[in-house]
C-alpha positions as CSV (number, residue, x, y, z in Angstrom):
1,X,-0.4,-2.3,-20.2
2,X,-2.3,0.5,-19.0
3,X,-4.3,1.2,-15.8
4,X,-7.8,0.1,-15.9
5,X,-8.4,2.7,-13.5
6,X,-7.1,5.7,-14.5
7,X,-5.6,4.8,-17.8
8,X,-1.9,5.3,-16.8
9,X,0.9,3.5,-17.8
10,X,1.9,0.7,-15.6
11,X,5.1,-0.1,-14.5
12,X,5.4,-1.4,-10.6
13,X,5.1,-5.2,-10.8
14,X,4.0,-6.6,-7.5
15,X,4.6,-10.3,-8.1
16,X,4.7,-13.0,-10.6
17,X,3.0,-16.8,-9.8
18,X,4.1,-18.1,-13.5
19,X,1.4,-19.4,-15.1
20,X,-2.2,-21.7,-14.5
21,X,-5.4,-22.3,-15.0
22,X,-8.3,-19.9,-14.2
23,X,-8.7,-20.6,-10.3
24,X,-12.4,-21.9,-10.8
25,X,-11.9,-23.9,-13.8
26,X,-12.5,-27.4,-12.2
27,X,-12.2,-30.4,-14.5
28,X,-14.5,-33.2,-15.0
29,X,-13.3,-36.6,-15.4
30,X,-13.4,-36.9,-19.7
31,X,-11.7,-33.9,-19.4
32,X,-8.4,-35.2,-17.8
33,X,-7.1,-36.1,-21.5
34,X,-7.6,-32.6,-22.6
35,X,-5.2,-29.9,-22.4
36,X,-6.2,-27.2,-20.2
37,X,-5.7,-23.4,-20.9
38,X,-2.2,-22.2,-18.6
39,X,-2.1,-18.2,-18.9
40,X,0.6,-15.9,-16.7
41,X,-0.3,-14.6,-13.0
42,X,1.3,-11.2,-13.0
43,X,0.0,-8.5,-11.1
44,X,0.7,-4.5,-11.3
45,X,0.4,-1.6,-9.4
46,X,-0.6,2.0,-10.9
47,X,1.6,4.7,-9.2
48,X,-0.7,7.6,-10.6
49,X,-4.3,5.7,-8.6
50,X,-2.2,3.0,-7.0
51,X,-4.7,0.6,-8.3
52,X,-3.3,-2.8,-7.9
53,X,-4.2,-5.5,-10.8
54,X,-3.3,-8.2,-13.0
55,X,-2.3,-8.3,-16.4
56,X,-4.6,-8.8,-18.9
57,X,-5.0,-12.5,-20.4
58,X,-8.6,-13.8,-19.5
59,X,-12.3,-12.6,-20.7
60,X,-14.3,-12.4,-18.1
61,X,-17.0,-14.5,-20.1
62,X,-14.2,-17.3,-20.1
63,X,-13.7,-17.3,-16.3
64,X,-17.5,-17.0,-15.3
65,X,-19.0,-19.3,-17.5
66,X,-22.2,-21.9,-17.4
67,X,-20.4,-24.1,-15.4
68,X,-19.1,-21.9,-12.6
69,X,-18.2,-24.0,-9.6
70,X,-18.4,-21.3,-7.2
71,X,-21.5,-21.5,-4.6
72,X,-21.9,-19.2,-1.5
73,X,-24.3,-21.3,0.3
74,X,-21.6,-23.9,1.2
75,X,-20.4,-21.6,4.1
76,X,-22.3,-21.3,7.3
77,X,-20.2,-18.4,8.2
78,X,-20.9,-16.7,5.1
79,X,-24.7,-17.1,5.6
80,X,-24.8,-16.1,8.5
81,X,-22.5,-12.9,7.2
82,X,-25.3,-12.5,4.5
83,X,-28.5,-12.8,7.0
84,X,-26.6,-9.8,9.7
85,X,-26.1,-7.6,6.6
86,X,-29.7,-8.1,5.6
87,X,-30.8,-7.1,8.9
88,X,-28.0,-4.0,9.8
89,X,-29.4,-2.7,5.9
90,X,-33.4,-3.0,6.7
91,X,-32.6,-0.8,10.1
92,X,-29.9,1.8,9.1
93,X,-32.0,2.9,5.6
94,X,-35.6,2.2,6.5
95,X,-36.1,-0.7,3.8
96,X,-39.6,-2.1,3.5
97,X,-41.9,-3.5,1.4
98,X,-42.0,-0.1,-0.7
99,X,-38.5,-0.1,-1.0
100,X,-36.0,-1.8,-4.3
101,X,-33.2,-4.0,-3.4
102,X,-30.8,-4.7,-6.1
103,X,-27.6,-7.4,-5.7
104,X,-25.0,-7.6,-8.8
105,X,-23.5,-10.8,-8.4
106,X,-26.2,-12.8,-6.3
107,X,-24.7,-16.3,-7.0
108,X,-26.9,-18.7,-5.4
109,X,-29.0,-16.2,-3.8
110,X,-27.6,-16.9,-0.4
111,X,-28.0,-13.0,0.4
112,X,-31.4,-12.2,-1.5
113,X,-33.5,-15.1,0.0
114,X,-33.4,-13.4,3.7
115,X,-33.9,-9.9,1.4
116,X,-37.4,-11.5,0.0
117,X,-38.1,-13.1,3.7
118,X,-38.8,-9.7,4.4
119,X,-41.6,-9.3,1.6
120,X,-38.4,-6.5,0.0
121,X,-39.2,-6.1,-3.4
122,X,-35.6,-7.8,-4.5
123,X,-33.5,-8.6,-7.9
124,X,-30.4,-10.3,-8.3
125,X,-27.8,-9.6,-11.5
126,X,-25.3,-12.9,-12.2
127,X,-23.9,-13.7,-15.3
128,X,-22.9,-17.7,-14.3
129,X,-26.0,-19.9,-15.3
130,X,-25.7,-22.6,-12.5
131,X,-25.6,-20.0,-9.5
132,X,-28.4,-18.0,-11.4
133,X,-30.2,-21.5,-11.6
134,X,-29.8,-22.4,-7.9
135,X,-31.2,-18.7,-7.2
136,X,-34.1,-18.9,-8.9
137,X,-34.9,-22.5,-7.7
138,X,-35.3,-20.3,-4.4
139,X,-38.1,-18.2,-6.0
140,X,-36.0,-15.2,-6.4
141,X,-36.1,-13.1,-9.6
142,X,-32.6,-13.1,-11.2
143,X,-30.9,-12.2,-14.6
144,X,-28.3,-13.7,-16.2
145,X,-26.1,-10.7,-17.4
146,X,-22.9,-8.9,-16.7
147,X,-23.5,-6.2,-15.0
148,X,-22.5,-2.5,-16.1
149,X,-23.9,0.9,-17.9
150,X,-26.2,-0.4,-20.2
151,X,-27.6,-3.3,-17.8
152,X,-28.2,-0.3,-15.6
153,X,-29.9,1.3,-18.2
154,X,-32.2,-1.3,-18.9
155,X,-33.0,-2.4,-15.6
156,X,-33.9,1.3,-14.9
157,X,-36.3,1.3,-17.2
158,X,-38.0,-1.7,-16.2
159,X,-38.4,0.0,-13.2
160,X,-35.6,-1.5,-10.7
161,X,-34.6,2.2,-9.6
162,X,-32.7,1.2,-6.4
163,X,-32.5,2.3,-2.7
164,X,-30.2,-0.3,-1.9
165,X,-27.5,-2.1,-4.1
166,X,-25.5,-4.9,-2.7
167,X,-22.0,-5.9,-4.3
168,X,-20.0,-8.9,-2.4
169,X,-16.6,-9.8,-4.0
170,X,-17.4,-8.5,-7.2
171,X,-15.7,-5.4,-7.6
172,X,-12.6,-7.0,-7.8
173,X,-13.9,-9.1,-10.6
174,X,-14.5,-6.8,-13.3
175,X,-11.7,-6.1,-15.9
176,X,-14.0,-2.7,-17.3
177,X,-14.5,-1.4,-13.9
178,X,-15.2,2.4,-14.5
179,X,-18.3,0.8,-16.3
180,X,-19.2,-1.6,-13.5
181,X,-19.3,1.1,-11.8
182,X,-21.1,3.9,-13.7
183,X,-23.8,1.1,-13.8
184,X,-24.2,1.5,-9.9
185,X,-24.3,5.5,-10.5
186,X,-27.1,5.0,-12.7
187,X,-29.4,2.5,-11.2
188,X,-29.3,3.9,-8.0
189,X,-32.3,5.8,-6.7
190,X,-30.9,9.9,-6.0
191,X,-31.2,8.8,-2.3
192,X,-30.0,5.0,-3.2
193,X,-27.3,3.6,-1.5
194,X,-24.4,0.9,-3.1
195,X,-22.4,-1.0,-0.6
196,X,-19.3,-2.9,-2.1
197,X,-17.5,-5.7,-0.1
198,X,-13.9,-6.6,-0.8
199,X,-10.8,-8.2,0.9
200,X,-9.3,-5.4,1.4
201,X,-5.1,-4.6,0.4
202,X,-3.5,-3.7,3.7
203,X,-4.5,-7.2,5.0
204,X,-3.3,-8.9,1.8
205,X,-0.2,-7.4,2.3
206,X,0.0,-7.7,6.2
207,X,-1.1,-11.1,5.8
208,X,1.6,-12.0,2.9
209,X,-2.3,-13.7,1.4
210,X,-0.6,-14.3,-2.2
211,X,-2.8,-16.8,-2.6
212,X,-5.9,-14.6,-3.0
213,X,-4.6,-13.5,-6.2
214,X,-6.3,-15.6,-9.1
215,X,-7.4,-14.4,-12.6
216,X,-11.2,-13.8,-12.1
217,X,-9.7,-11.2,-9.5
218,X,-8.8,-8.2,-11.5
219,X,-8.3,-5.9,-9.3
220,X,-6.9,-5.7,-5.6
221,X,-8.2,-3.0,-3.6
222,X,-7.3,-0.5,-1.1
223,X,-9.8,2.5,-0.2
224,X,-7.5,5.2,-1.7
225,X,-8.1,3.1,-4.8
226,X,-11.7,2.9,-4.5
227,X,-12.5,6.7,-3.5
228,X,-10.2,7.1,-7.2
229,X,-12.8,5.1,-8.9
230,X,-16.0,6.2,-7.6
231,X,-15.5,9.8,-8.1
232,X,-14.3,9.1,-11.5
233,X,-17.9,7.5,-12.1
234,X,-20.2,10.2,-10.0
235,X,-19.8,8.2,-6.8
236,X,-19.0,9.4,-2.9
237,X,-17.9,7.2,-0.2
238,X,-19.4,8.7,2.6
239,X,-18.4,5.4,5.4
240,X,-16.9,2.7,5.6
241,X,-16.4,-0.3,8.0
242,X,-13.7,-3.2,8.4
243,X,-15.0,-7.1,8.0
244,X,-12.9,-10.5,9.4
245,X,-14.1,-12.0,6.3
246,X,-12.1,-13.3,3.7
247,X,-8.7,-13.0,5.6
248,X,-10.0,-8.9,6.1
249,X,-12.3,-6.8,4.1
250,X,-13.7,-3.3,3.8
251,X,-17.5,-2.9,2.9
252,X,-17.5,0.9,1.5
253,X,-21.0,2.9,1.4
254,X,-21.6,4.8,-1.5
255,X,-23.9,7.4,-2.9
256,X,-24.2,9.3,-6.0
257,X,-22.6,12.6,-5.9
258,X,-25.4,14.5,-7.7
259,X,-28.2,12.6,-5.3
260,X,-29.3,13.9,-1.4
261,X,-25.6,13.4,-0.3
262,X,-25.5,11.9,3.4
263,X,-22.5,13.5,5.5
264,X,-19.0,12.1,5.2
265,X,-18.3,9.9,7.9
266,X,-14.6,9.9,10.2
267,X,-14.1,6.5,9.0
268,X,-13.4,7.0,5.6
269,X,-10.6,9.9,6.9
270,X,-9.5,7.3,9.3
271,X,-9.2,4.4,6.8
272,X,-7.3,6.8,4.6
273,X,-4.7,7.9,7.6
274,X,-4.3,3.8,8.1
275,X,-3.3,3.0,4.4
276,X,-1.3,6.3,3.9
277,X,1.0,5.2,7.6
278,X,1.7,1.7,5.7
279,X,2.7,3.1,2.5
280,X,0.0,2.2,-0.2
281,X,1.3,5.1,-2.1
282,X,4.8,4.9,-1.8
283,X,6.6,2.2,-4.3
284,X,8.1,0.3,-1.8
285,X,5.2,-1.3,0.3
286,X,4.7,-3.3,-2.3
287,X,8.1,-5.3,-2.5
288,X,7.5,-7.4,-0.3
289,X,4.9,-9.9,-1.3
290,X,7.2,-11.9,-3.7
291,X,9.9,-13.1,-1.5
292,X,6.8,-13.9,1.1
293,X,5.3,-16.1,-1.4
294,X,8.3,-17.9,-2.3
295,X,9.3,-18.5,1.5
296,X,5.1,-19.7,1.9
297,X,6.2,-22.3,-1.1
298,X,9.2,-23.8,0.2
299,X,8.1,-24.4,3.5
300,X,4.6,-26.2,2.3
301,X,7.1,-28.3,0.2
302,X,9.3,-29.3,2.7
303,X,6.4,-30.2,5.0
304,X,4.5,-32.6,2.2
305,X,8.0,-34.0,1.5
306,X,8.6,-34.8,4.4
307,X,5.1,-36.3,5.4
308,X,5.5,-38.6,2.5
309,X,9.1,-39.5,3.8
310,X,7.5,-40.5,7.0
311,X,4.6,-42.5,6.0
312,X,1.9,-39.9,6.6
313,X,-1.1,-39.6,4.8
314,X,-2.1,-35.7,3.6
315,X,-4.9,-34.5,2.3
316,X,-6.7,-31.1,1.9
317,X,-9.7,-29.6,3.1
318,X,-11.5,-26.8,0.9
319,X,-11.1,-26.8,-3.1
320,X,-11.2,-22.6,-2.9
321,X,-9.3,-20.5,-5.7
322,X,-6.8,-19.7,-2.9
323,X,-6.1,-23.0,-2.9
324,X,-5.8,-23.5,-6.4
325,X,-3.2,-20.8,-6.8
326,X,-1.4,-22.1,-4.0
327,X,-1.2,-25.2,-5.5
328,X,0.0,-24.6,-8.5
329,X,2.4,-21.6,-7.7
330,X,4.3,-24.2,-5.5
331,X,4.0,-27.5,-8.3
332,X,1.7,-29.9,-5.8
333,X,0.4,-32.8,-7.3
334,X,-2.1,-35.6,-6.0
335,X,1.5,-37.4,-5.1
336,X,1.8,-34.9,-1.8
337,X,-1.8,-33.9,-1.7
338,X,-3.8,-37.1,-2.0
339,X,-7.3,-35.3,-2.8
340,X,-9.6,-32.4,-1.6
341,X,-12.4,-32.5,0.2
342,X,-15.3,-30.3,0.1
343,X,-18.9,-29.7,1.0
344,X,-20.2,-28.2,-2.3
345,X,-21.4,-30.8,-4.9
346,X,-21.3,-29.2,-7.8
347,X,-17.1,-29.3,-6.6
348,X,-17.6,-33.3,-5.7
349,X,-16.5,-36.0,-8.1
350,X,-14.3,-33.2,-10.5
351,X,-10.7,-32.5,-10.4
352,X,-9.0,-28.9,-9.2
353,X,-7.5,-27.3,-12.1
354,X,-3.6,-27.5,-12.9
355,X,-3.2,-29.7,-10.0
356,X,-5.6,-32.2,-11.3
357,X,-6.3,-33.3,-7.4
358,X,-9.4,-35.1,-7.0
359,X,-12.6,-33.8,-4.9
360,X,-14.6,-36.0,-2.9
361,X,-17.4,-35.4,-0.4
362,X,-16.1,-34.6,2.8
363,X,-17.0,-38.3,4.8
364,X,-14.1,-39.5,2.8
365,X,-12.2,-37.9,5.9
366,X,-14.0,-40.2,8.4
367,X,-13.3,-43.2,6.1
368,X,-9.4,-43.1,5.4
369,X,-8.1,-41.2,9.3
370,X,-5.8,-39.1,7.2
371,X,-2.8,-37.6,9.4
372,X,-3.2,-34.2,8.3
373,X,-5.6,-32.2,7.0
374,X,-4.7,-29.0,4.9
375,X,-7.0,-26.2,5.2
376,X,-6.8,-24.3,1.8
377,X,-9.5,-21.5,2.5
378,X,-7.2,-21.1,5.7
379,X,-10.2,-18.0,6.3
380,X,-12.4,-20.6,7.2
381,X,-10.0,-22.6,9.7
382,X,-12.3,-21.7,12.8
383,X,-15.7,-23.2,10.8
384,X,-13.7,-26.2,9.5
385,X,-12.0,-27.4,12.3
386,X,-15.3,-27.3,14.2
387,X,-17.1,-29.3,11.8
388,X,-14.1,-31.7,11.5
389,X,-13.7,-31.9,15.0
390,X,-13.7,-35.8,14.9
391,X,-10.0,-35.0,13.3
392,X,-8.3,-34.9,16.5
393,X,-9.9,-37.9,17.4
394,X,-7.6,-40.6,15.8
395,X,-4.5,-38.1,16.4
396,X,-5.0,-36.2,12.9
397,X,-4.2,-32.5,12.6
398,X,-4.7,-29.5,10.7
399,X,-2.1,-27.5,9.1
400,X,-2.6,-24.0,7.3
401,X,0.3,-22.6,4.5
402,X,0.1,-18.8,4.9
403,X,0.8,-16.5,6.4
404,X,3.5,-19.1,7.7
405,X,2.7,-23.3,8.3
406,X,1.2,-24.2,11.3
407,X,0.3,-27.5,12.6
408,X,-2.8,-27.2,15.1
């Protein structure tokens, strides 16, 4: 396989999870006869670009499909993320009612409704038809398309010329990423600016967080990567900030490099100076994820064995595509895991994929007093464990699986 970046050949593997499911492929219940689709989970890294990715075995139209599970609006945290970028945006580039926001991969619109509360001109690109449906059904103008070069195109000349372009977890998602990204290049105004957010490769690896490897993510991304990629596609990073979302992101601002170029800020040299001290392009930073991973595994196994050995009663809290590659890298079935709750339900009533674990509402918690409750999105621990409060209650605890098992 070559680079999807820069076209070399690739030949550092980072890690291998076997095989399963796409990560957001949940099941419904005439489905559990059927046999599901199990491809590899091997992921690369490009010593030429030192992109890191996986190996190619999943269209993108397979993985976001009509039925994609995944809603945004199901985290407070997250909306509350959305509504402070909103509002950081409108002050640092003067947006107003004159102004063109675009978002590629608005989902459910949970970042374009506080865009439109601010009479913002505002359109939202997202291939999945039930997030695009759940957008709209906020009044917001949406179409369902993959973005790249010739969606640029068109929406260009429909007169969606850009100032600002918003890209959450997306960038990662793309297997043709130098035309994801020429698309951004084109849209945007010559004064536009593009801001892409994206758990970010030196926490992944600090953070041993195997489990945020999946198939829908293509790529994992460090800023040397990025900076790579844009120039290769008439894109400047000119700043770039640090995030506590998703286990520890980077949201990068761009701008075209033939547009009115705004200085280069320290933070992008500082960034660089961070990633070059921990070795992102030295071969050897990245051997250490695999034997992390396995260690993860056999300690979430011993715990769940030994639960069941003891009488207790586990269940799990979050059916996330971290969880879902946890899961299934380590074998556990609804024997160890009993089911998975969560708030979305368009997740409720369906079964996690590989696993086959069933997902209820989250009252069934109140109902059966589990003993422990397994966190999956371990991100999320401080949101969850406030709304499940009552936990502690009848003596229940929660327990997160990486970086390490903890019982709290």
């Amino acid at each position: 396989m070559n680079c999807r970046g820069c076209g070399a050949c690739l030949s550092l593997p980072l890690i291998d999870l076997g095989t399963s499911p796409p990560s957001n492929a949940y099941l419904r219940a005439e489905q559990l006869d059927q046999a599901e689709q199990w491809v590899p989970l091997k992921v690369q890294v490009c010593q030429q670009c030192w992109l890191v990715q996986t190996e190619d075995y999943s269209r993108a139209d397979h993985l976001f499909d009509a039925d994609y599970a995944y809603f945004s609006s199901f985290s407070s945290t997250w909306l509350q993320h959305a509504r402070d970028y909103v509002a950081q945006m409108v002050e640092r580039f003067g947006l107003d009612a004159r102004s063109r926001v675009v978002e590629v991969a608005a989902n459910d619109g949970y970042l374009l409704q506080y865009v439109a509360q601010r009479d913002i001109p505002c359109l939202g690109v997202e291939p999945t038809r039930s997030t695009a449906q759940a957008a709209r059904a906020k009044g917001l103008q949406i179409r369902e398309l993959f973005f790249g070069r010739g969606t640029a195109a068109q929406l260009l000349e429909e007169g969606w010329a850009a100032d600002l372009m918003a890209a959450n977890n997306v960038l990662a998602h793309v297997p043709d990423i130098n035309d994801f990204l020429c698309g951004f290049a084109t849209l945007l105004k010559p004064t536009g600016v593009a801001t892409f957010e994206f758990p970010q490769l030196l926490t992944l690896m600090a953070g041993q967080q195997f489990d945020t490897l999946y198939h829908e993510h293509y790529s994992y991304l460090s800023l040397t990567a990025v900076l790579s990629l844009c120039q290769r596609n008439g894109l400047e990073v000119f700043d770039v900030q640090t995030l506590a979302t998703h286990g520890g992101s980077l949201r990068v601002f761009v701008q075209r490099i033939d547009g009115s170029r705004r200085p280069v800020q320290d933070s992008v040299a500082n960034q660089l100076l961070l990633e070059q001290r921990a070795g992102v392009n030295t071969p050897e930073y990245y051997q250490t994820l695999a034997p992390a991973a396995e260690r993860i595994k056999h300690e979430l196994l011993r715990f769940l064995l030994q639960a069941k050995a003891e009488g207790k009663r586990v269940v799990g809290y979050g059916a996330a595509a971290k969880g879902n590659t946890l899961l299934n890298y380590a074998g556990v079935k609804a024997d160890l895991l009993a089911w998975v709750a969560d708030a979305s339900p368009h997740k409720q009533g369906k079964f996690l994929p590989g696993s086959r674990i069933l997902v209820v509402a989250p009252e069934r918690i109140d109902q059966e007093q589990p003993d422990y409750v397994l966190v999956l999105p371990w991100n999320l621990l401080g949101e969850v464990s406030e709304q499940l409060a009552q936990v502690r209650q009848w003596g229940g605890r929660f327990v997160i699986a990486v970086p390490e098992l903890k019982l709290l």
